[in-house]
Each structure stands twice: as structure tokens, then as C-alpha cells.
PDB file of N, CA, C and O in Angstrom:
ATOM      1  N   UNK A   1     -70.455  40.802-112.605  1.00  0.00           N
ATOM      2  CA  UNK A   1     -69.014  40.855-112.591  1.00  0.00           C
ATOM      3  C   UNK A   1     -68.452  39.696-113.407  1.00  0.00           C
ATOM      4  O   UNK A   1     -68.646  38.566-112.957  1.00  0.00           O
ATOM      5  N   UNK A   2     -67.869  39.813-114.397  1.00  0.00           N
ATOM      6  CA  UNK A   2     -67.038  38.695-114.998  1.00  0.00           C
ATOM      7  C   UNK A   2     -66.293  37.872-114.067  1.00  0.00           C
ATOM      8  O   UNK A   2     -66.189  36.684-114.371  1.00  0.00           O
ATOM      9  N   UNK A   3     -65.796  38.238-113.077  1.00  0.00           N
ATOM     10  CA  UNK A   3     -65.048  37.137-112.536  1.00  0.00           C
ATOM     11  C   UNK A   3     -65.830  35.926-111.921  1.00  0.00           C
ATOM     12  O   UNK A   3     -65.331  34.808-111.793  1.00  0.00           O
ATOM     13  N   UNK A   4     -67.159  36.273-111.537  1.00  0.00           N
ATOM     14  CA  UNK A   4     -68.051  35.167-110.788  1.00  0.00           C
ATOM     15  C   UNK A   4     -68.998  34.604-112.533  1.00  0.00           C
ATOM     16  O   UNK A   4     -69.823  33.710-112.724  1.00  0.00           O
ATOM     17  N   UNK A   5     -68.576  35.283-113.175  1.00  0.00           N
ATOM     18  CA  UNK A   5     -69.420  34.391-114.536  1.00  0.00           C
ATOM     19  C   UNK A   5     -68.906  32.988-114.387  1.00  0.00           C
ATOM     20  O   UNK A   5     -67.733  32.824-114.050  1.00  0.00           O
ATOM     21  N   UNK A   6     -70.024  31.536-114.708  1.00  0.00           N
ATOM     22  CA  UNK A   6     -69.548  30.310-114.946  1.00  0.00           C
ATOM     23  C   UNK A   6     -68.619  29.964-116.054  1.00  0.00           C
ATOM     24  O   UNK A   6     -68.984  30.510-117.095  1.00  0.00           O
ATOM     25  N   UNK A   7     -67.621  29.297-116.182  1.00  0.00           N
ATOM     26  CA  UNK A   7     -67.155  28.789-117.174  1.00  0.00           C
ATOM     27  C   UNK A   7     -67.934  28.463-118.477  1.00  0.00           C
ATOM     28  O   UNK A   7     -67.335  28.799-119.498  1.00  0.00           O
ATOM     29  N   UNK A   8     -69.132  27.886-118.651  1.00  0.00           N
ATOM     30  CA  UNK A   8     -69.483  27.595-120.115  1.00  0.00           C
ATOM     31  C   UNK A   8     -71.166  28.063-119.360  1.00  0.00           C
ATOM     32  O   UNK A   8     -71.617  27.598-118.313  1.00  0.00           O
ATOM     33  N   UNK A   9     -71.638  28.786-119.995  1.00  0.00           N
ATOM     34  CA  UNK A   9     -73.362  29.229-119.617  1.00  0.00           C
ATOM     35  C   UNK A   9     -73.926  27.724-120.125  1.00  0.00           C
ATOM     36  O   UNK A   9     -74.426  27.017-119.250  1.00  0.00           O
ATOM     37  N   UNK A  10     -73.871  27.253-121.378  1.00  0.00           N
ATOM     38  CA  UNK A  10     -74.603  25.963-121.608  1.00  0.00           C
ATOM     39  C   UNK A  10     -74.573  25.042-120.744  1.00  0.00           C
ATOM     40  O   UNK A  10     -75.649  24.545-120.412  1.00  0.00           O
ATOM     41  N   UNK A  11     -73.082  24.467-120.020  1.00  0.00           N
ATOM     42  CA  UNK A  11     -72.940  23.636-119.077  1.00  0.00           C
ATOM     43  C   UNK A  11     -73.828  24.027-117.523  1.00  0.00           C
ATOM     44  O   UNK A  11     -74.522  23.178-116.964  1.00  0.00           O
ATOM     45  N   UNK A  12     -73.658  25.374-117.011  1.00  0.00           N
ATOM     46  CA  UNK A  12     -74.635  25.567-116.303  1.00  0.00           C
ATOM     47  C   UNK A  12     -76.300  25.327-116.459  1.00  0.00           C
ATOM     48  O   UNK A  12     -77.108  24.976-115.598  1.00  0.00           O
ATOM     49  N   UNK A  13     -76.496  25.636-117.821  1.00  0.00           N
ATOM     50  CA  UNK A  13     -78.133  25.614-118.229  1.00  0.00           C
ATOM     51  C   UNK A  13     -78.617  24.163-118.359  1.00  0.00           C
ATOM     52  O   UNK A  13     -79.778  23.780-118.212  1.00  0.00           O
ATOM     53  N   UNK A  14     -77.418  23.330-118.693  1.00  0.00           N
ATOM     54  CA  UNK A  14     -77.772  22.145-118.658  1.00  0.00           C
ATOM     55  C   UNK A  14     -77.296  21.040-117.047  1.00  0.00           C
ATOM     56  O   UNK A  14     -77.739  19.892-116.999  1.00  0.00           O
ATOM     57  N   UNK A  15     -76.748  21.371-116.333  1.00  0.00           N
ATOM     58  CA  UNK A  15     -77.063  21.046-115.145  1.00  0.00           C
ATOM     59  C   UNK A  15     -78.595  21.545-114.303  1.00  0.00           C
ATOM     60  O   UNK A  15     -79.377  20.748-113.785  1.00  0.00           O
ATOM     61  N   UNK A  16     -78.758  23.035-114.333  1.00  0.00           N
ATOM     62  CA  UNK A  16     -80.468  23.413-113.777  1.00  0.00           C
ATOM     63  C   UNK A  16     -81.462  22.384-115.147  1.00  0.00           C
ATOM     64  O   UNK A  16     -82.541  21.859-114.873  1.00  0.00           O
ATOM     65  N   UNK A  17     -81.268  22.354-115.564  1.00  0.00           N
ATOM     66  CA  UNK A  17     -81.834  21.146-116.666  1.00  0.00           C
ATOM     67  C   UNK A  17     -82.279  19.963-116.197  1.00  0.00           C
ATOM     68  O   UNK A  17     -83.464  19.656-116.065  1.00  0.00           O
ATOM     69  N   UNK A  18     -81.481  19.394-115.982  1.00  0.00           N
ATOM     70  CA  UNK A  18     -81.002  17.966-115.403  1.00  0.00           C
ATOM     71  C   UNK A  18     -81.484  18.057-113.970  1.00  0.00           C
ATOM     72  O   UNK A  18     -82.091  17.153-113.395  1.00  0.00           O
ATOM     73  N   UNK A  19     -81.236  18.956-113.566  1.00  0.00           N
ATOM     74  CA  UNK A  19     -81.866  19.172-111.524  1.00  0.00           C
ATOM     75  C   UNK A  19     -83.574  18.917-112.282  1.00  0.00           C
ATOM     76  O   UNK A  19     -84.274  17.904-112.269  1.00  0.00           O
ATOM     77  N   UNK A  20     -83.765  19.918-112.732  1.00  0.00           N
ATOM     78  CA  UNK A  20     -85.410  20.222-113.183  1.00  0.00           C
ATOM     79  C   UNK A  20     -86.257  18.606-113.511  1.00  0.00           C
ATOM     80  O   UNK A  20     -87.040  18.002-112.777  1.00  0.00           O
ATOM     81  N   UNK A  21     -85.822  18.293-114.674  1.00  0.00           N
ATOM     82  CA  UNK A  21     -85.990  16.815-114.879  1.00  0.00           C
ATOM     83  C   UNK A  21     -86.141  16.023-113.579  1.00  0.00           C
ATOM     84  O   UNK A  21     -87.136  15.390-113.226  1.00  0.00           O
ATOM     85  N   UNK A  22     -85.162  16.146-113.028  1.00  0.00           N
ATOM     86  CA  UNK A  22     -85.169  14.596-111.811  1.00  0.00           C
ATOM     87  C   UNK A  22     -86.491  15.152-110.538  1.00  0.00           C
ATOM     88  O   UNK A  22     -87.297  14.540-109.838  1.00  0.00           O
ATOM     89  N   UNK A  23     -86.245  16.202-110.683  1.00  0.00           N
ATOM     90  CA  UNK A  23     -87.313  16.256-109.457  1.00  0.00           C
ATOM     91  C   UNK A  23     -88.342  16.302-110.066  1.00  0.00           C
ATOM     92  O   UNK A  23     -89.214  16.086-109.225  1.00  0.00           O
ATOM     93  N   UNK A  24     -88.868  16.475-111.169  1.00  0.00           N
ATOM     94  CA  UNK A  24     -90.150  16.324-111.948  1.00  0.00           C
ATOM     95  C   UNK A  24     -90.209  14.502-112.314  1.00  0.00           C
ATOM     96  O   UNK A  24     -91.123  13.706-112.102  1.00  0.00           O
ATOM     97  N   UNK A  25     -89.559  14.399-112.607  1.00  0.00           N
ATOM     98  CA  UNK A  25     -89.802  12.550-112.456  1.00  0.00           C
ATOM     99  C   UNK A  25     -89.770  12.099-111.185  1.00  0.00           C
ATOM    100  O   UNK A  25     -90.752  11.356-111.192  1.00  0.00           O
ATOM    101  N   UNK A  26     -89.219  12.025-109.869  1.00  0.00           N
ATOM    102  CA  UNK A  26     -89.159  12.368-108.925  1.00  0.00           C
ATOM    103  C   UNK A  26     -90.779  12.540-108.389  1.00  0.00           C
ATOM    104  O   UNK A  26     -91.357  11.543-107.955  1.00  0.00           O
ATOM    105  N   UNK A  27     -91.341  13.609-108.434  1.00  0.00           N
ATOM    106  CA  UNK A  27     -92.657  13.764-107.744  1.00  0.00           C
ATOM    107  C   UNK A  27     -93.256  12.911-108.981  1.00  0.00           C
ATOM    108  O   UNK A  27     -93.720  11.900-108.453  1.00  0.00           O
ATOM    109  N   UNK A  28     -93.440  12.849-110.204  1.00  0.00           N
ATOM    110  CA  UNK A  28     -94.176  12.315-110.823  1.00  0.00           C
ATOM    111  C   UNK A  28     -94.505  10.852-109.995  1.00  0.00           C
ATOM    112  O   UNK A  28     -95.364  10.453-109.208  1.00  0.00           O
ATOM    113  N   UNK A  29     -93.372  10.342-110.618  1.00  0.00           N
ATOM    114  CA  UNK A  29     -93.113   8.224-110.090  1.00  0.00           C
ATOM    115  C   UNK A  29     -93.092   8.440-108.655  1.00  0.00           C
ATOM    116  O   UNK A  29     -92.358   7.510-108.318  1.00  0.00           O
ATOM    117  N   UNK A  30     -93.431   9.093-107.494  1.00  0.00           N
ATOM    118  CA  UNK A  30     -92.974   8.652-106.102  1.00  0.00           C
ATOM    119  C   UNK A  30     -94.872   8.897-105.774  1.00  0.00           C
ATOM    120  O   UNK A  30     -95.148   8.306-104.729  1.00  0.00           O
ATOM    121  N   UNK A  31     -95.678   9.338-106.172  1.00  0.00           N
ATOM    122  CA  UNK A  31     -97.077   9.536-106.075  1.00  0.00           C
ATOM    123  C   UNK A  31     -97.903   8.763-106.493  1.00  0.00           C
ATOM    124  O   UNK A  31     -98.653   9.184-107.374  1.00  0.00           O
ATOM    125  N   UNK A  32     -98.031   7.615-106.100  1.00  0.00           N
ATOM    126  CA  UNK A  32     -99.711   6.585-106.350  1.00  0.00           C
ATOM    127  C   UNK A  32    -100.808   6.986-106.093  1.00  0.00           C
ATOM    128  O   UNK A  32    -101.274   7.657-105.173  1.00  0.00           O
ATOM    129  N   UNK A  33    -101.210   6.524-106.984  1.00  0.00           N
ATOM    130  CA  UNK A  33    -102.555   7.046-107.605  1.00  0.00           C
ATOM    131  C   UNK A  33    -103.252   5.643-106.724  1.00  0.00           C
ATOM    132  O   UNK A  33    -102.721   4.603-107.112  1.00  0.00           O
ATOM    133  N   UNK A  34    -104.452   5.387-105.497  1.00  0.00           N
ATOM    134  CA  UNK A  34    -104.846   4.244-105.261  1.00  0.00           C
ATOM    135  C   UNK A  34    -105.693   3.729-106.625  1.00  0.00           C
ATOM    136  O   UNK A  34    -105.921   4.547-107.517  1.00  0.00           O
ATOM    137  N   UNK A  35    -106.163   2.279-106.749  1.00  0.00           N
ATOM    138  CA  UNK A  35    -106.157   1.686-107.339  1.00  0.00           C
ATOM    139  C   UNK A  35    -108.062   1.077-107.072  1.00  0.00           C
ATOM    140  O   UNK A  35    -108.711   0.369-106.301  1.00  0.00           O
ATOM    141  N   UNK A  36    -108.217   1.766-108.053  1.00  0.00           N
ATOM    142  CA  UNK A  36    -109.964   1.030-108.395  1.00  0.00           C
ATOM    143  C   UNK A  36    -110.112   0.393-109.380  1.00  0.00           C
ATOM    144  O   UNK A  36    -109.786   0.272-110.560  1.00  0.00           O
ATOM    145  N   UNK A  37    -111.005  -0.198-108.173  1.00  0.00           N
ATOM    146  CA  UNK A  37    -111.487  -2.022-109.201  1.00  0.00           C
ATOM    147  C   UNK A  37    -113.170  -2.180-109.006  1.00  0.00           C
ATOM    148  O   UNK A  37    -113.827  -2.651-108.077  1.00  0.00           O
ATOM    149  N   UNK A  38    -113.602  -1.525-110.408  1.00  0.00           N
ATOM    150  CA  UNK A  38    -114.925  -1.488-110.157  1.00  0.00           C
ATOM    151  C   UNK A  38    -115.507  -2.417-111.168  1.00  0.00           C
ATOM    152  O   UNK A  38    -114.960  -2.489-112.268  1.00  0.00           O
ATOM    153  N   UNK A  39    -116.427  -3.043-110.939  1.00  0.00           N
ATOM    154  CA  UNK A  39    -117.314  -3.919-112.173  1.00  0.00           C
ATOM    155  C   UNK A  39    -118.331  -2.818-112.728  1.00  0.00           C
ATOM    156  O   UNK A  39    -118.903  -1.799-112.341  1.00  0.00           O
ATOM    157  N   UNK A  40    -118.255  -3.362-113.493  1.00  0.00           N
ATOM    158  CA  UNK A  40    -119.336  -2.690-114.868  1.00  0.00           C
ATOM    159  C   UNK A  40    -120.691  -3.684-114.964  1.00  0.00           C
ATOM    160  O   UNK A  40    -120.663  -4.755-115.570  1.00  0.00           O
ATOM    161  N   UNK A  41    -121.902  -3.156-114.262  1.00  0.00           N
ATOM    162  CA  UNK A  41    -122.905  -4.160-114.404  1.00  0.00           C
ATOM    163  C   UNK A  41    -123.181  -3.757-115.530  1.00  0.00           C
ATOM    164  O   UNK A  41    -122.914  -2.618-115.915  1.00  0.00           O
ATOM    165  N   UNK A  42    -123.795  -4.691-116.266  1.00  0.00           N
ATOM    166  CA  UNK A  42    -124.574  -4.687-117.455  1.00  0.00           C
ATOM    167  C   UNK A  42    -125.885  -4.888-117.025  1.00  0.00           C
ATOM    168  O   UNK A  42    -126.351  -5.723-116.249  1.00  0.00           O
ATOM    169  N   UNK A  43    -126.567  -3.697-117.860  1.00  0.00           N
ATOM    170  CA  UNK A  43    -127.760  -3.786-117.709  1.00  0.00           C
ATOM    171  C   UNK A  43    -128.807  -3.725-119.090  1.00  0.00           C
ATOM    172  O   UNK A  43    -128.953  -2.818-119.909  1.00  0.00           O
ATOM    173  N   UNK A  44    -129.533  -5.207-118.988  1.00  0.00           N
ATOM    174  CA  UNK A  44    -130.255  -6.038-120.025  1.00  0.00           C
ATOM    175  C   UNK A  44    -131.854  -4.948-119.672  1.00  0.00           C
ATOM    176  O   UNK A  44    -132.484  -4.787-118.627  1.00  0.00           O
ATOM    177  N   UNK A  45    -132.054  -4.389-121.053  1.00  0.00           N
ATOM    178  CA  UNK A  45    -133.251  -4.003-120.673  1.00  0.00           C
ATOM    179  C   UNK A  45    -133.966  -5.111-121.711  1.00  0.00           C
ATOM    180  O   UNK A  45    -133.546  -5.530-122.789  1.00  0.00           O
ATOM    181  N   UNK A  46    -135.292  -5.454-120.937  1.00  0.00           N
ATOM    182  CA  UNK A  46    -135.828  -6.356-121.595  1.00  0.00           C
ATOM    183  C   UNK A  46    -137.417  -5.507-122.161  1.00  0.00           C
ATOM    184  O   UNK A  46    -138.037  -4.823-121.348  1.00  0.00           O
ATOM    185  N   UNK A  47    -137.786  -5.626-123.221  1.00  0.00           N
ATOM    186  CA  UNK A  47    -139.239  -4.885-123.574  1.00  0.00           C
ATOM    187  C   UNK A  47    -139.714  -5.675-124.361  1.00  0.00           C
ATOM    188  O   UNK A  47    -139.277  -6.102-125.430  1.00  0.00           O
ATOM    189  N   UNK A  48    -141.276  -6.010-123.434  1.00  0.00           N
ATOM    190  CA  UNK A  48    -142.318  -6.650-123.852  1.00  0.00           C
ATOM    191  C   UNK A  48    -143.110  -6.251-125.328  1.00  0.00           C
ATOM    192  O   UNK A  48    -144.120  -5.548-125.380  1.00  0.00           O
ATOM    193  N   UNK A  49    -142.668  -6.642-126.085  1.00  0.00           N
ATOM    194  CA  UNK A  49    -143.477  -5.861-127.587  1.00  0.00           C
ATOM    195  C   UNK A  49    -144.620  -6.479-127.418  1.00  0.00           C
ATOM    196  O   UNK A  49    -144.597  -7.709-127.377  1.00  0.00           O
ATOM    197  N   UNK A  50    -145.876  -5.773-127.282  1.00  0.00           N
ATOM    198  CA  UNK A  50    -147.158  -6.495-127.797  1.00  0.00           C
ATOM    199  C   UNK A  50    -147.713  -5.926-128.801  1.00  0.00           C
ATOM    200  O   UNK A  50    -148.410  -4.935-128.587  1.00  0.00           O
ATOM    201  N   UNK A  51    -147.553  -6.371-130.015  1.00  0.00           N
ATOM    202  CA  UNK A  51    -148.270  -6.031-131.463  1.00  0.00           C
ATOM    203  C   UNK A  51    -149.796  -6.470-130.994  1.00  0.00           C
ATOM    204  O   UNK A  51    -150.734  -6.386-131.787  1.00  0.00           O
TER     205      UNK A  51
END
């Protein structure tokens, strides 16, 4: 029905826009990731050459 059409379709498309965005940054930034702290041994292989 034309009478319930929005005033400007872009202005609507760009408000669901703008909703979309924030809750996608939103769950993105509000979710930590815990935090590992692992060492890296190094490992020296040593080989005996006997010519």
C-alpha cells in the first residue's frame, strides 16, 4: 500500500545498515578470545660426526 511506504527507501536501507553494523561490531569486540602464553622450546639437536 503506498500509504505505509517509508518516506525515502535509502534512508530506511541505511538505518537497517547502521543496526547491522553495530551489532556485528557489538558481538565482534564484546567476545575474548582467552589469552595464551606459551614458550617455544628450542630444540638443539646435537650429532656426533665420527669420520
Amino acid at each position: 500500500m503506498p500509504q505505509m511506504s517509508p518516506l525515502s527507501w535509502l534512508t530506511l536501507f541505511m538505518y537497517f545498515v547502521t543496526i547491522f553494523f553495530m551489532i556485528n561490531s557489538l558481538n565482534y569486540f564484546s567476545f575474548l578470545y582467552p589469552m595464551k602464553y606459551t614458550k617455544k622450546k628450542q630444540m638443539f639437536l646435537n650429532f656426533n660426526w665420527k669420520w
